[in-house]
FIMAR-214253 format. One record per residue (C-alpha): x, y, z; residue in one letter; residue number from 1. Coordinates in steps of 0.25 Angstrom, whole numbers, plus 5000, padded with zeros to 4 digits. Example, Ala and Ser with C-alpha at 12.3 -4.5 7.8 and 13.67 -1.06 7.14 Angstrom:
# FIMAR-214253
     xx     yy     zz   r     k
   5049   4982   5031   A     1
   5055   4996   5029   S     2
//
This chain:
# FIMAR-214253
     xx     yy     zz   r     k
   5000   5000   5000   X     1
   5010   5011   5004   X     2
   5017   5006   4990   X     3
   5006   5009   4983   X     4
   5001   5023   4989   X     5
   5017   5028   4988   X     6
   5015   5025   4970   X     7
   5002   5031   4971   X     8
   5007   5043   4980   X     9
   5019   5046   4968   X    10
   5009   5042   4956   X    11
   4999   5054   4964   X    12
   5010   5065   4964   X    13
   5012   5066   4950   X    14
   4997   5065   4942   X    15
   4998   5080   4944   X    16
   5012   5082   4934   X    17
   5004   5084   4920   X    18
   5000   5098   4924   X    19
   5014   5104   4925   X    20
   5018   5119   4923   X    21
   5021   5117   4908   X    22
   5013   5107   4906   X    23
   5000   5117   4910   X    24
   5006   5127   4900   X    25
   5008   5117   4890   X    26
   4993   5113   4891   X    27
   4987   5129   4892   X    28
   4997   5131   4881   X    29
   4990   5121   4872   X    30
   4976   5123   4877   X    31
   4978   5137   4871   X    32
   4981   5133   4857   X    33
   4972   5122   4857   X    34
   4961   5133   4861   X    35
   4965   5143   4849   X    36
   4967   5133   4841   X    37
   4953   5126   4842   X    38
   4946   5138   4842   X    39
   4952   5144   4833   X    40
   4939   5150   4826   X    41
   4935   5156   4837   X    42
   4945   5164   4844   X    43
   4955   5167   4830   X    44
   4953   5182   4827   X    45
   4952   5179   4811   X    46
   4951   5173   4801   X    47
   4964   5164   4801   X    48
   4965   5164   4785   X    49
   4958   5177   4783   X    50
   4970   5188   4776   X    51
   4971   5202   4777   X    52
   4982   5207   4769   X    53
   4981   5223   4777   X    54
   4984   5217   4787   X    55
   4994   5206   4786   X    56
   5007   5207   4794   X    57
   5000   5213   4804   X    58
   5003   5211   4820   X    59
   4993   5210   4831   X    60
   4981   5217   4829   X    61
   4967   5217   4835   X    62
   4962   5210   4824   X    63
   4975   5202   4821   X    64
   4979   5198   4836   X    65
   4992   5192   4831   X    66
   4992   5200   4817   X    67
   4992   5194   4804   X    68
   5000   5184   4794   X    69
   5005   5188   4779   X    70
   4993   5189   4774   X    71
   4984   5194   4784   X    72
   4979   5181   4793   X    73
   4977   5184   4809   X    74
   4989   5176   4815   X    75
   4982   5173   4828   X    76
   4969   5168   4819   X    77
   4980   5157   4811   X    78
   4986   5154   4824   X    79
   4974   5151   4830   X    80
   4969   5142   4818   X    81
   4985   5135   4816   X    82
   4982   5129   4829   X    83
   4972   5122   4825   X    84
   4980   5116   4812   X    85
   4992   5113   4822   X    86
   4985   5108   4832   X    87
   4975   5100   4826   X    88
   4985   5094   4816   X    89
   4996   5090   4827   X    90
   4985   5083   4835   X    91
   4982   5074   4821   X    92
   4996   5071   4820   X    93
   4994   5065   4832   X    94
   4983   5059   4830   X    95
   4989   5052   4817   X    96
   4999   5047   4825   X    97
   4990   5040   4836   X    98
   4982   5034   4825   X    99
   4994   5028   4818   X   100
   5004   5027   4828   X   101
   4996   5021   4840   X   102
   4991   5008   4835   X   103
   5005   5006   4827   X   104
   5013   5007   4840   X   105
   5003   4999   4848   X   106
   5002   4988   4836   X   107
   5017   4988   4832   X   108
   5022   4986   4849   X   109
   5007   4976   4852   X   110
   5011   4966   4839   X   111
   5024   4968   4837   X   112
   5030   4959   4826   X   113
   5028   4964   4810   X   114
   5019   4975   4814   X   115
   5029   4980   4823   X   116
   5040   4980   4815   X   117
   5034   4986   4802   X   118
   5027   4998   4808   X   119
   5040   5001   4815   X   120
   5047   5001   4805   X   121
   5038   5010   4799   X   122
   5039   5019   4810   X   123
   5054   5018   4809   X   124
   5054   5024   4794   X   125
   5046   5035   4797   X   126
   5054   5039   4810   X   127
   5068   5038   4799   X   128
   5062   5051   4792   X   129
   5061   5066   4799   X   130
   5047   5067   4801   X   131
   5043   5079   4796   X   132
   5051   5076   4784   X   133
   5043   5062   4784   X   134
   5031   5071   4785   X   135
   5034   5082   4774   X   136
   5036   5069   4763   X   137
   5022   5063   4769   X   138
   5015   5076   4768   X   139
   5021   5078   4753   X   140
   5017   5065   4748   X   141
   5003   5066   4754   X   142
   5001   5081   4754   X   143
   5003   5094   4760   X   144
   4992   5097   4771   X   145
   4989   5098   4782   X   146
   4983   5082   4785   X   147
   4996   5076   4777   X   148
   5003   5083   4786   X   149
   4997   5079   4799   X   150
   4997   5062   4795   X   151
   5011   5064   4789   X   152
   5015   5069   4802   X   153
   5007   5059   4809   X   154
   5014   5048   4802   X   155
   5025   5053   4806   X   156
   5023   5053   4820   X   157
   5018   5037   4819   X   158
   5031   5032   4824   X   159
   5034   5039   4837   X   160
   5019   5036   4843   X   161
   5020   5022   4836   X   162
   5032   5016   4843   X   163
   5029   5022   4857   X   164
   5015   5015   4855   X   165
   5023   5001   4852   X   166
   5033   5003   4862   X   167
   5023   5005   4873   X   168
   5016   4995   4867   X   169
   5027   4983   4868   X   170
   5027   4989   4884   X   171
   5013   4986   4886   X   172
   5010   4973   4877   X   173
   5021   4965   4887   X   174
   5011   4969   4899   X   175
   5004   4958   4908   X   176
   4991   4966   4905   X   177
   4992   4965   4889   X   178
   4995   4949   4891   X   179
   4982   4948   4901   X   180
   4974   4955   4890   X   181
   4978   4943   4879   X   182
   4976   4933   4890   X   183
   4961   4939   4890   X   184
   4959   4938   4875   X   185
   4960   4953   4872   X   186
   4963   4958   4857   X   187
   4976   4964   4854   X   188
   4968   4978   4851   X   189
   4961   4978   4863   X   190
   4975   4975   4870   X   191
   4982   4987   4864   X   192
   4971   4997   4863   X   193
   4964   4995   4876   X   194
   4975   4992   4884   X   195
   4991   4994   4879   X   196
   4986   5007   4873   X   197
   4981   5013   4885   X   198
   4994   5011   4892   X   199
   5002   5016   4882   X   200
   4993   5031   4881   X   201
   5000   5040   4892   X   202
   5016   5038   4883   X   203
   5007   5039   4868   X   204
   5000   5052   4873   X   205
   5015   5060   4877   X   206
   5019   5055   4863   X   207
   5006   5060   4856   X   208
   5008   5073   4864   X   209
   5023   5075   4859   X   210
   5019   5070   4845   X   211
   5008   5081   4845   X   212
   5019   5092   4847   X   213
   5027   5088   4838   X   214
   5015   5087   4827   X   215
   5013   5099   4829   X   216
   5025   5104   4827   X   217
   5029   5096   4815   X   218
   5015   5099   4809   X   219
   5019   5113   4809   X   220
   5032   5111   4804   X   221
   5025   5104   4792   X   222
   5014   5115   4790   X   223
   5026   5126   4792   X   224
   5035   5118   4781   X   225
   5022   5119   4769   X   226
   5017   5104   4773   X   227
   5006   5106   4782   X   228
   4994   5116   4783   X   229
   4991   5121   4770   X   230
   4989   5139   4767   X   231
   4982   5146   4772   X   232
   4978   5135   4785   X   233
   4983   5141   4797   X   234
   4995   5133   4803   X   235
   5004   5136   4814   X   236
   5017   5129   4804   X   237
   5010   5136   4791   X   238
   5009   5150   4801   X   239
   5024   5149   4804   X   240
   5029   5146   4789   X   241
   5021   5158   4786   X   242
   5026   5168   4796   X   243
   5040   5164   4794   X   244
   5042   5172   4782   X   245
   5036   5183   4789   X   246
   5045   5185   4800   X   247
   5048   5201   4797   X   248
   5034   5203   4796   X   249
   5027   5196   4806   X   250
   5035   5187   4815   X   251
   5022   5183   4822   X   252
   5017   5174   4808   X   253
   5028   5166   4814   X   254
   5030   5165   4828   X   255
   5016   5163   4832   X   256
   5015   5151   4825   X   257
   5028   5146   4830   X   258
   5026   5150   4844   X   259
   5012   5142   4843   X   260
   5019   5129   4839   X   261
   5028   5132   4845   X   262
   5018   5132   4862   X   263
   5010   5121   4856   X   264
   5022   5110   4852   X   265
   5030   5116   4867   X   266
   5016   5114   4873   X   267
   5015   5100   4868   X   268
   5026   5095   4872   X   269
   5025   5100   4886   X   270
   5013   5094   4889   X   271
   5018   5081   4882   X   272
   5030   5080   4892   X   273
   5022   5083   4903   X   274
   5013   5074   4898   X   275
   5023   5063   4897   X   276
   5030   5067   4911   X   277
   5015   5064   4919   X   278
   5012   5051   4912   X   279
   5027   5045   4912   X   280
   5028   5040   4927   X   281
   5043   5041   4924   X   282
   5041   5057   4924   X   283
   5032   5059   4935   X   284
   5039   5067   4946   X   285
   5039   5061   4959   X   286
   5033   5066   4970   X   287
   5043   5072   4981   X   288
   5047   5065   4994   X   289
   5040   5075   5001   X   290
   5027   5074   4994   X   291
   5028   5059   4995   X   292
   5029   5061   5010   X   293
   5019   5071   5012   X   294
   5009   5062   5005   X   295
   5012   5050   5012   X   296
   5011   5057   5025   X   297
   4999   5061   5021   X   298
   4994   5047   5018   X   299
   5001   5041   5030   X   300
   4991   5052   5039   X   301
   4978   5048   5031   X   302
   4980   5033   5035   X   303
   4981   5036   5048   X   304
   4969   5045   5048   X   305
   4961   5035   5040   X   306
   4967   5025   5051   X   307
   4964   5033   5062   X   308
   4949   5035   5058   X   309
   4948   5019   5056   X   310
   4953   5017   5069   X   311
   4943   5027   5074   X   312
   4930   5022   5069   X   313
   4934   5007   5072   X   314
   4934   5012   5088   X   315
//
C-alpha cells in the first residue's frame, strides 16, 4: 500500500506541467490566428482581392489599418484570408499523412515479413531525395496548385509518421495482452485498431503536432517558390514572394507575412515540445523532496484522524 500511494503521489504532482508559461503563450498565440483566420469574412476591413490603384503603397490608414500592397489590396484583409489558406492547408497535409502513414506503419510493424520490407523500402526511396525537392517534381508532373501541393507534401511526410507507427507497433505486438486477445479468437483488425493503436496515440500525436509546423512552413516555402496558391488567392508564402520586390516601397508586404509564419511555426513547435514533455514519463519533473514530504505528512495526519474517529465511534 504505501508503495503504491508513494507512485501515485509522484504521477499527482506532474498532471498539471502541460499549461507552462510558454506553452500558454503558445496556445493564445494560436488561438488568435486560428480566430482571424476562420472568421476572416467577418472581422477583414476589405475586400482582400479588391484593388485600388490611388492608393497603392499606402501605410496605415483608417480604411487600410496596415496599408495596401502594389496594386491597391488591404494587407490586414489578405493576412486575415492567408491564414486561412496556411492553415487549412498544413492541417491537410497532415491529414494526408495520418491517412496513408498510420495504417502502413501499423500494417508494416503487426505482419512484418514482404509487406514489411517492400513498404519500407519505399519509404527509404522517398527519405534519399530532399523533400521539398521530392515535392516540387510531384507537383510539376501532377500540376501547380494548391491540392497537388498539399498531397505531394503529404506523400512526402509518409515516412517519418509510418516508421514511428511500425516501430511502436513491434513494441506493443510482443505484449501479453495482444497474445491474450489471439488466444480469445480476435481478428487482427480488431487487434491493431482497438487495441495497439490506442496505446501508441500519445507519441503519434507529438509527431503530428511537429509535422504540422513543418507543413506549414514547407507549404509556404512552395506557394513563396511559384508552386502553390495560384494569383490573385491570398497566401502567407505568395504575400512574401510578393513583397519582396517591394522592400523600398513598403517593407511591411514582406515582414507581415513572415512574421506570421514565422509566430505560427515558433508556436507550434512550442506546444508540441510541451506536448511531448507531459505525455513522456521520461520528461516529467519530479516533485521535490520537500513536497513529497509535505504530502506525505499530510496523509500520514489524515489516517490518523480517520483512525481516530473509527476508534471513537467503535467506543
Amino acid at each position: 500500500m504505501f508503495g503504491k500511494r508513494e507512485i501515485n503521489l509522484s504521477t499527482k504532482g506532474n498532471t498539471g506541467t502541460l499549461f507552462t508559461i510558454p506553452v500558454i503563450v503558445a496556445l493564445a498565440i494560436l488561438a488568435a490566428i486560428a480566430f482571424c483566420s476562420m472568421f476572416a469574412p467577418l472581422i477583414s476591413p476589405c475586400d482582400p482581392y479588391e484593388q485600388d490603384l490611388s492608393v497603392a503603397f499606402s501605410g496605415p490608414s483608417a480604411g487600410h489599418p496596415l496599408g495596401a500592397d502594389s496594386v491597391g489590396r488591404d494587407i490586414l484583409s489578405r493576412l486575415f484570408y492567408g491564414g486561412r489558406t496556411t492553415i487549412f492547408g498544413g492541417i491537410a497535409i497532415v491529414l494526408v499523412t495520418i491517412a496513408i502513414g498510420i495504417p502502413m506503419g501499423l500494417a508494416c510493424g503487426y505482419y512484418g515479413g514482404k509487406i514489411d520490407s517492400f513498404f519500407m523500402r519505399l519509404c527509404d526511396i522517398i527519405l534519399s531525395f530532399p523533400s521539398l525537392l521530392l515535392a516540387f517534381v510531384l507537383v510539376a508532373g501532377l500540376g501547380r496548385n494548391m491540392s497537388n501541393a498539399i498531397l505531394a507534401l503529404g506523400i512526402v511526410y509518409v515516412p517519418g509518421i509510418a516508421r514511428l507507427m511500425r516501430s511502436l507497433t513491434m513494441v506493443e505486438r510482443n505484449k501479453p495482452y495482444v497474445e491474450a486477445l489471439h488466444s480469445m479468437c480476435y481478428s487482427d483488425w480488431r487487434i491493431m485498431f482497438i487495441h495497439i493503436v490506442p496505446n501508441c496515440v500519445s507519441s503519434v500525436i507529438v509527431q503530428i503536432t511537429l509535422n504540422l509546423g513543418y507543413a506549414v512552413l514547407d507549404l509556404a516555402g512552395m506557394s513563396f517558390l511559384g508552386f502553390g496558391v495560384r494569383p490573385p488567392t491570398a497566401d502567407w508564402g505568395a504575400m512574401l514572394n510578393e513583397g519582396r520586390s517591394y522592400l523600398m516601397q513598403n517593407p511591411l508586404l514582406a515582414l507581415l507575412p513572415g512574421l506570421c509564419i514565422i509566430l505560427l511555426v515558433v508556436s507550434i513547435n512550442i506546444f508540441s515540445d510541451g506536448l511531448y514533455r507531459y505525455l513522456e514519463p521520461k520528461q516529467r519533473k519530479l516533485p521535490s523532496f520537500r513536497a513529497y514530504e509535505r504530502a506525505m505528512e499530510k496523509k500520514r495526519k489524515k489516517a490518523t484522524k480517520l483512525q481516530a474517529e473509527k476508534g471513537g465511534c467503535e467506543a
